[in-house]
C-alpha positions as CSV (number, residue, x, y, z in Angstrom):
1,X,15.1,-14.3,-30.0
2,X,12.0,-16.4,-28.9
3,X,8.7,-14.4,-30.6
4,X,7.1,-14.3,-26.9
5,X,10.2,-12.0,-25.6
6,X,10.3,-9.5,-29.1
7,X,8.2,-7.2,-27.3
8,X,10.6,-7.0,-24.7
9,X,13.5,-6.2,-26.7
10,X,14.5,-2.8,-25.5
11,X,14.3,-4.3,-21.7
12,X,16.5,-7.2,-22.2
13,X,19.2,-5.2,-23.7
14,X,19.5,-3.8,-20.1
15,X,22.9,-4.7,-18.1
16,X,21.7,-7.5,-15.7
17,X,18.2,-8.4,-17.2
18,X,18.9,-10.4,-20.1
19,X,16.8,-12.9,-21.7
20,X,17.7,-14.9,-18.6
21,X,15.7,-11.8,-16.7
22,X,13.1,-11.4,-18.6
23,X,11.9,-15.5,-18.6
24,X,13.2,-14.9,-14.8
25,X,10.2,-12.1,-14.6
26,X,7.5,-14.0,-16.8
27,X,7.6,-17.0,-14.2
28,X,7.4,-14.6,-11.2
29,X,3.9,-13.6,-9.5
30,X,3.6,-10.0,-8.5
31,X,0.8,-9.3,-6.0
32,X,-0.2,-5.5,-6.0
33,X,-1.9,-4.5,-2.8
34,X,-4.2,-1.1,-3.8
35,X,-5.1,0.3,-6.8
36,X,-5.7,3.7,-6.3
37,X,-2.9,6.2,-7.2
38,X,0.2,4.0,-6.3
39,X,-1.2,1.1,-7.5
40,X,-2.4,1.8,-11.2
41,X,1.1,3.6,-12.0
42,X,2.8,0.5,-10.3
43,X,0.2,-2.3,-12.6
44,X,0.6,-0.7,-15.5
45,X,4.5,-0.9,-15.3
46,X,4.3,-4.5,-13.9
47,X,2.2,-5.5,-16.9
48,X,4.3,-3.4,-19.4
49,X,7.4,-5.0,-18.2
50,X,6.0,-8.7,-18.2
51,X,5.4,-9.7,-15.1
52,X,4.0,-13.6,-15.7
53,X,0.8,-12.9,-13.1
54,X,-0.2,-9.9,-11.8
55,X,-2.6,-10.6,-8.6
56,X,-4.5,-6.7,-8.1
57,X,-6.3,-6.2,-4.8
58,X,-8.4,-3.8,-4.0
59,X,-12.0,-2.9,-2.1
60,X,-12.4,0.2,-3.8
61,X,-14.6,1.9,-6.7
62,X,-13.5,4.6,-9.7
63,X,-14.6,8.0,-9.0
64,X,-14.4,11.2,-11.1
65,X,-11.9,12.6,-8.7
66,X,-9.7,9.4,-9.0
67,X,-8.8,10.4,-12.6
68,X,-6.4,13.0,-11.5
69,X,-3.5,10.2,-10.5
70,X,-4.9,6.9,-10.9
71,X,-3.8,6.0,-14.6
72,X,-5.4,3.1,-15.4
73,X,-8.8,4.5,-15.1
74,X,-11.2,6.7,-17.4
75,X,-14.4,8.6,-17.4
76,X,-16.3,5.5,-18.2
77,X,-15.2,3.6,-15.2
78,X,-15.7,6.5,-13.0
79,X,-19.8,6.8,-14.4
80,X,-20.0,2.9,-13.9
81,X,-18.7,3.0,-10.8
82,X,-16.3,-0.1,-11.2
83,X,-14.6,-1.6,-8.6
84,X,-10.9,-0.3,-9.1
85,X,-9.3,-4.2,-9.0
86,X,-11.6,-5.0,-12.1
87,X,-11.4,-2.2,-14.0
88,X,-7.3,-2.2,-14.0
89,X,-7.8,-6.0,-15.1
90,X,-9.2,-5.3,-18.1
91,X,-7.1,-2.2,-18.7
92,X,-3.9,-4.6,-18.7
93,X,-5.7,-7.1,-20.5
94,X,-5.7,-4.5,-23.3
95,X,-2.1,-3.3,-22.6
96,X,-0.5,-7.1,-22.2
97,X,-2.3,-10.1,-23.4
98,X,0.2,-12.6,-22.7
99,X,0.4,-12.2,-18.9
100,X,-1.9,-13.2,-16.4
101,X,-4.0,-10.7,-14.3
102,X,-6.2,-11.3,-11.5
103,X,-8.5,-9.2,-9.7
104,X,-9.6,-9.5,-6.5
105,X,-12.5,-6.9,-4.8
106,X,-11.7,-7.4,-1.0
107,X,-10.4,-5.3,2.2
108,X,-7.1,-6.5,2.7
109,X,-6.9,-7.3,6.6
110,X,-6.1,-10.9,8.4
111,X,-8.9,-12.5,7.6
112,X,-8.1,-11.6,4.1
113,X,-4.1,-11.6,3.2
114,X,-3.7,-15.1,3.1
115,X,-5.7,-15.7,0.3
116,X,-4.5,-12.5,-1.2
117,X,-0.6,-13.1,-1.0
118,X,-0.5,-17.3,-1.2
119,X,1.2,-17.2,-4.5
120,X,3.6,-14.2,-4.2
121,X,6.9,-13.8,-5.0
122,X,6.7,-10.3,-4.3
123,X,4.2,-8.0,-2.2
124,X,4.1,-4.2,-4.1
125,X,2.6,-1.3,-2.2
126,X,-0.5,0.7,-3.5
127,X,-2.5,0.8,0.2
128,X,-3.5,4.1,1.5
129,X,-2.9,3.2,5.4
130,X,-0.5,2.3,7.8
131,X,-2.2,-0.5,9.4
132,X,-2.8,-2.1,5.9
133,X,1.2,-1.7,5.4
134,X,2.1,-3.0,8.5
135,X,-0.3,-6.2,7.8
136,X,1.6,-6.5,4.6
137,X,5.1,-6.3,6.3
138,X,4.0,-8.9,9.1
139,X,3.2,-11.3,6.2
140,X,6.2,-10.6,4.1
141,X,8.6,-11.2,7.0
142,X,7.1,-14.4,8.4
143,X,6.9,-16.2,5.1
144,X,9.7,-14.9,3.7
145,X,8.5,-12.7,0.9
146,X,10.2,-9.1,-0.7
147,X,7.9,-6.1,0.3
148,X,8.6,-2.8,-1.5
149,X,6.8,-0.1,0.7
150,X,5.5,3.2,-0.9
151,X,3.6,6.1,0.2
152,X,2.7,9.4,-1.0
153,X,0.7,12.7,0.1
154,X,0.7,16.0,-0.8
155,X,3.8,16.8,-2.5
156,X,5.9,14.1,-0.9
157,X,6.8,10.4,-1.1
158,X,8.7,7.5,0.4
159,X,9.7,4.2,-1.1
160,X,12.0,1.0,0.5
161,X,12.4,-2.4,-0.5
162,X,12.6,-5.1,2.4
163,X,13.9,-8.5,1.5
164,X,13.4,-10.2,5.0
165,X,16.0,-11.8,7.1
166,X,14.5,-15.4,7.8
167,X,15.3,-17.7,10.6
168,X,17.1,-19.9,8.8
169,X,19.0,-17.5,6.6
170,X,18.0,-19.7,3.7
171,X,16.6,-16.7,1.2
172,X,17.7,-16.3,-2.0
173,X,19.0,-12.8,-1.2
174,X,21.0,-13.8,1.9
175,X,22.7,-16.8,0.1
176,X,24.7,-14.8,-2.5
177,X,28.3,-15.6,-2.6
178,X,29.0,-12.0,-1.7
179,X,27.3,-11.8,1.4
180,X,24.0,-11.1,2.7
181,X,21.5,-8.5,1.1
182,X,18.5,-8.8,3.5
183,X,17.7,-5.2,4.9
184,X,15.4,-3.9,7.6
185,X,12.2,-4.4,7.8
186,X,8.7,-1.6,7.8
187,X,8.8,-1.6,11.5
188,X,12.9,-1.8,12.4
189,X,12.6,1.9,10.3
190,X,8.7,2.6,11.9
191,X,8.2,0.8,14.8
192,X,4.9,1.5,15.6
193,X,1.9,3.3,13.2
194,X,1.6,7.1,14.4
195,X,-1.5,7.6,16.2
196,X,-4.4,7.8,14.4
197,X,-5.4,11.6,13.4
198,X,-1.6,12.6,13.3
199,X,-1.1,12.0,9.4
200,X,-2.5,13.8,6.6
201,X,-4.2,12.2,3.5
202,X,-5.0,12.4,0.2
203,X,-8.6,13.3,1.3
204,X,-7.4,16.0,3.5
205,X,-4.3,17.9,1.9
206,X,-4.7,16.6,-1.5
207,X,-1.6,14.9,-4.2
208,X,0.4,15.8,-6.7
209,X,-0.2,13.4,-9.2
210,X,3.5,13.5,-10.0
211,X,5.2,12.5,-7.1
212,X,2.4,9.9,-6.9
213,X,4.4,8.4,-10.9
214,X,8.4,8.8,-9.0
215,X,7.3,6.9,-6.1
216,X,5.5,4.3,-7.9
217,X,8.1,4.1,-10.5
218,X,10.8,3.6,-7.4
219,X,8.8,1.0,-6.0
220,X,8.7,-0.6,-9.3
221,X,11.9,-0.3,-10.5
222,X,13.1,-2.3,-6.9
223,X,10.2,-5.2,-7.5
224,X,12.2,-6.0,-11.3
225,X,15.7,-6.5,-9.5
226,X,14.1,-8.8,-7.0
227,X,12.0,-11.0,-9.4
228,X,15.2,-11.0,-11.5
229,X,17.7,-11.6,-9.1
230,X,20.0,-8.8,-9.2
231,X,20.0,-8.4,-5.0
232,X,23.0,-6.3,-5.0
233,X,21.5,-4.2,-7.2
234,X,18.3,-3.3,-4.7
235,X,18.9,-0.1,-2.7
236,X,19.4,0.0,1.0
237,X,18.3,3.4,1.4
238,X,15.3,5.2,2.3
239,X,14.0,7.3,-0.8
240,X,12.6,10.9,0.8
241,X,10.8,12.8,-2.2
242,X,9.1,16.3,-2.3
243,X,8.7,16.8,-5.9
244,X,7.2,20.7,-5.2
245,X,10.5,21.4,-2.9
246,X,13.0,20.2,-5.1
247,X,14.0,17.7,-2.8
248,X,15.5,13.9,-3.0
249,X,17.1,12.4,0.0
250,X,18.0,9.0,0.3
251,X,18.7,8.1,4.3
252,X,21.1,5.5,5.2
253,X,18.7,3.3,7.2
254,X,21.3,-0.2,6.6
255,X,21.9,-0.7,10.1
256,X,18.3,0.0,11.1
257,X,17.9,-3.5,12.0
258,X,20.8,-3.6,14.4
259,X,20.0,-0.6,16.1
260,X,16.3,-1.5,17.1
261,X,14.5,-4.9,18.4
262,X,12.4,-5.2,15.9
263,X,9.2,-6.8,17.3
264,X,8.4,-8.6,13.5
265,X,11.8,-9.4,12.0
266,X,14.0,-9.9,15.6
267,X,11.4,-10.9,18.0
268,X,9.2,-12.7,15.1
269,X,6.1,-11.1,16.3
270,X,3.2,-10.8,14.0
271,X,0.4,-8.5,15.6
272,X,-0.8,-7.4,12.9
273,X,-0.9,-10.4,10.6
274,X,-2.5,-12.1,14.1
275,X,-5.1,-9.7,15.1
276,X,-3.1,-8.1,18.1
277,X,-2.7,-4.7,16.6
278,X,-5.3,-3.1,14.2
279,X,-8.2,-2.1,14.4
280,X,-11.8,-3.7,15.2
281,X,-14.8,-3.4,13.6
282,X,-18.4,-4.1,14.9
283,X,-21.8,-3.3,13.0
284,X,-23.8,-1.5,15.4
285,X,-27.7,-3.5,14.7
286,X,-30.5,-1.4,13.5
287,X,-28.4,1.8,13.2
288,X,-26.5,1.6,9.6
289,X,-23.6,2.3,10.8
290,X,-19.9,0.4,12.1
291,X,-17.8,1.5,15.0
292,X,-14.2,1.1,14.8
293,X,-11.7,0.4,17.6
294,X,-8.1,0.6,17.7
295,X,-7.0,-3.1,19.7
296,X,-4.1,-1.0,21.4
297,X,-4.5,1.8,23.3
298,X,-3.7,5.7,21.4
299,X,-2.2,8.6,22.2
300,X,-5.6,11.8,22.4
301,X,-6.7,12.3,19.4
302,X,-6.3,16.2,18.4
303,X,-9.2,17.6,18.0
304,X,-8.9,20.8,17.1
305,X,-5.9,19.7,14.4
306,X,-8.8,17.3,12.6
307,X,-11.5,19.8,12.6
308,X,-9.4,21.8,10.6
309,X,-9.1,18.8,8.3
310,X,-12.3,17.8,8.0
311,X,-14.3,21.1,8.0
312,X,-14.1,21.7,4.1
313,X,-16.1,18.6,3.6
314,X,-19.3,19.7,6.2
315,X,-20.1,20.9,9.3
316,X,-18.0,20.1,12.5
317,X,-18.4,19.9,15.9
318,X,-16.6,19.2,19.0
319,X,-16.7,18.8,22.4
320,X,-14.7,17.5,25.2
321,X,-15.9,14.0,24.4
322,X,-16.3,13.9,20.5
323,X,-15.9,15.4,17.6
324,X,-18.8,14.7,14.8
325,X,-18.3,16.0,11.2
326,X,-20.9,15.5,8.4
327,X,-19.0,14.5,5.3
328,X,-20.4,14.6,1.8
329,X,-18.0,11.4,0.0
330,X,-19.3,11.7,-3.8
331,X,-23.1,10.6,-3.8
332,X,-22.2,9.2,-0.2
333,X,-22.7,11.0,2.9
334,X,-21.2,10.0,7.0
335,X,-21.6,10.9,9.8
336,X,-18.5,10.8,11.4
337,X,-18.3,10.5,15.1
338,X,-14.7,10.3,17.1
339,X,-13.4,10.1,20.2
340,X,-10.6,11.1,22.2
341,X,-9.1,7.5,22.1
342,X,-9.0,7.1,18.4
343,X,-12.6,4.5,18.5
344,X,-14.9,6.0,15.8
345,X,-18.7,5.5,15.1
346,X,-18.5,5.9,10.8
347,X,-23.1,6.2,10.3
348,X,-24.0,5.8,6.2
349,X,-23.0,2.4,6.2
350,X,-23.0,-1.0,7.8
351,X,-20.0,-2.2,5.5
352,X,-17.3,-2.6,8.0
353,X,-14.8,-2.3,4.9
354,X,-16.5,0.6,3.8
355,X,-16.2,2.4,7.2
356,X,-12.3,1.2,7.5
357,X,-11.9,3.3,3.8
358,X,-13.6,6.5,4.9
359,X,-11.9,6.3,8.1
360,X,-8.6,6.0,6.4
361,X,-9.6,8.5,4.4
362,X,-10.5,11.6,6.7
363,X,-8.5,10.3,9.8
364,X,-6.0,8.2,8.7
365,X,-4.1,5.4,10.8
C-alpha cells in the first residue's frame, strides 16, 4: 500500500471505500460552514478521515463556555480569544499534516459565500441559524453542490443530506446506472425559516454536548459516501434525535420534492443566495450600535415567550411596542431592543456581523 494511505488502513478495509475511496476523498474539498459545536466534531472527523482540503469558515471567537461541546478547542484558545476558524486550523494541522486546511474569519451571508464555497465539492453544516442554512442550500442547489444539513439544541438533533436535482440532470448522483439518487432539498422539507423568536437556542435552553457528537458524526458519515461515490449508499431519510428521550426516528421525507413546489430546487429561485430573503443590516452613525431587519415581512414576535428566554441573562422589559433586554455576553454587554415585526436595534457594537451572532444567539432566525 502507497506510504501516504498507511494511516488510513483501518478505513479502506471498509466495504465500498477502498483505496479507490480513500485517493477519491484526498482529491475532494470539504468546505465546513461553522465551527462552533457542529463544526469542530465534524473538522476533526473530516481531517481524521483525510479529506485532501478542508475550507473552515467561521466569524466567531473561543470562549470558556465553548469548551463544553466544541472539541477542537482548549483553555488556551478560550484566554486568547482566537477566532474559532484559526484555532481549529492549527488544531488539524497537529492531528493531520498531510491535508490541506484553510481558515477563513468571515460572516457567511451573500456577499460572502461565493468566495467561501468556490472550490467545494461538498458544503457541511456547523451554522447556528436558519437564514445561514438556507443561504447554504440556495448555493448548493444552483451550482450543483451536496449539502448535508445539521442542527442541534437542547437535547435534540436533525441531520439530511441533499444531493440536488440540476436542470440538466447531468450530476454525478443522478447519472448512476441504477437510477437517480438526487433527494429534496432544505426548503422542499422547510419551506420557509420559522419566524424569528419561535426557536430555541443554544444560548437560551442550553446543549447536550452529546447529541451535538451523533449529529455531527451523521452529518459526517453522509459527506464520506458523497466524496467517495457510494450515492446509493446516502440516506433518504430525515434523522430525528433526542439523545435525553431515548429517541431516533428517521422520517421518510423521499417524495418531499414531489409533494411541494419547491421555490429553490423546482422553481430555481434563489432569495436567499440573491438578497431577497434574509435579513438587513444598517450601522446606525454615532450610536454604536446595528439594526437588523428581516427583508420579508414576520409573523408578531412573542413577547412574553422571549422574555422568558432572555430574562436569565439581565433585566427585561416590555411594552406594547418593544421589548429591551440587557444582556451580559462574556466581557460583552447589549442592549437588545426588539420589535413586534422581528426588526431589532442590537447597541454594544457597530459590527453588523457581530449583531447578526448575538441576534442569532438570543432570538434566533
Amino acid at each position: 500500500m502507497d506510504s501516504n494511505l498507511e494511516r488510513y488502513h483501518r478505513q479502506i478495509l471498509l466495504p465500498g471505500f477502498g483505496e479507490a475511496g480513500q485517493r477519491a476523498l484526498a482529491g475532494s474539498t470539504a468546505v465546513l460552514l461553522g465551527c462552533g459545536a457542529l463544526g469542530s466534531v465534524a473538522a476533526d472527523l473530516l481531517a481524521r478521515a483525510g479529506v485532501g482540503r478542508l475550507v473552515i469558515a467561521d466569524r466567531d471567537f473561543v470562549e470558556l463556555t465553548n469548551l463544553q461541546r466544541q472539541v477542537l478547542f482548549d483553555e488556551n484558545d478560550a484566554t486568547a480569544g482566537m477566532p474559532k476558524a484559526e484555532a481549529a486550523r492549527r488544531r488539524l494541522a497537529r492531528v493531520n499534516s498531510s491535508i490541506d486546511v484553510t481558515a477563513i474569519v468571515d460572516d457567511i451571508n451573500p456577499d460572502t459565500i461565493n468566495g467561501i464555497a468556490s472550490e467545494a465539492d461538498i458544503l457541511v453544516d456547523g451554522l447556528d441559524n436558519f437564514e445561514a442554512r438556507y443561504l447554504a442550500n440556495d448555493y448548493a442547489v444552483k451550482h450543483g453542490i451536496p449539502y448535508v444539513y445539521g442542527a442541534a439544541v437542547g437535547t435534540t438533533g436533525m441531520a439530511f443530506p441533499v444531493l440536488p436535482h440540476t436542470p440538466d440532470g447531468d450530476a454525478p448522483w443522478e447519472t448512476d446506472p441504477e437510477g437517480s439518487y438526487a433527494t429534496p432539498c432544505l426548503r422542499c422539507l422547510f419551506e420557509e425559516p420559522p419566524p424569528p423568536g419561535t426557536s430555541p437556542t443554544c444560548d437560551t435552553i442550553g446543549v447536550l454536548n452529546a447529541v451535538v457528537a451523533l449529529v455531527a458524526s451523521a452529518e459526517v458519515a453522509e459527506a464520506l459516501k458523497i466524496l467517495t461515490g457510494n450515492y446509493a449508499n446516502v440516506s433518504r431519510r430525515l434523522l430525528n434525535v433526542d439523545a435525553w428521550q431515548n429517541e431516533l426516528h428517521r422520517l421518510g421525507v423521499e417524495q418531499a420534492r414531489d409533494s411541494a413546489d419547491c421555490p429553490a430546487c423546482r422553481q430555481r429561485s434563489f432569495e436567499f443566495l440573491e438578497g431577497g430573503a434574509g435579513s438587513t443590516t444598517d450601522t446606525l452613525c454615532g450610536r454604536n450600535a446595528v439594526q437588523l431587519r428581516h427583508r420579508k415581512k414576520s409573523e408578531a414576535l412573542d413577547f412574553e415567550a422571549l422574555a422568558r428566554r432572555l430574562e436569565v441573562y439581565g433585566d427585561v422589559s416590555i411594552s406594547e411596542f418593544l421589548l429591551r433586554a440587557d444582556i451580559l455576553d462574556g466581557d460583552k454587554r447589549y442592549e437588545l431592543s426588539l420589535f413586534p415585526d422581528g426588526r431589532a436595534i442590537v447597541k454594544g457594537t457597530d459590527s453588523p456581523s457581530e449583531a447578526r451572532a448575538a441576534y442569532a444567539r438570543y432570538v434566533g432566525g
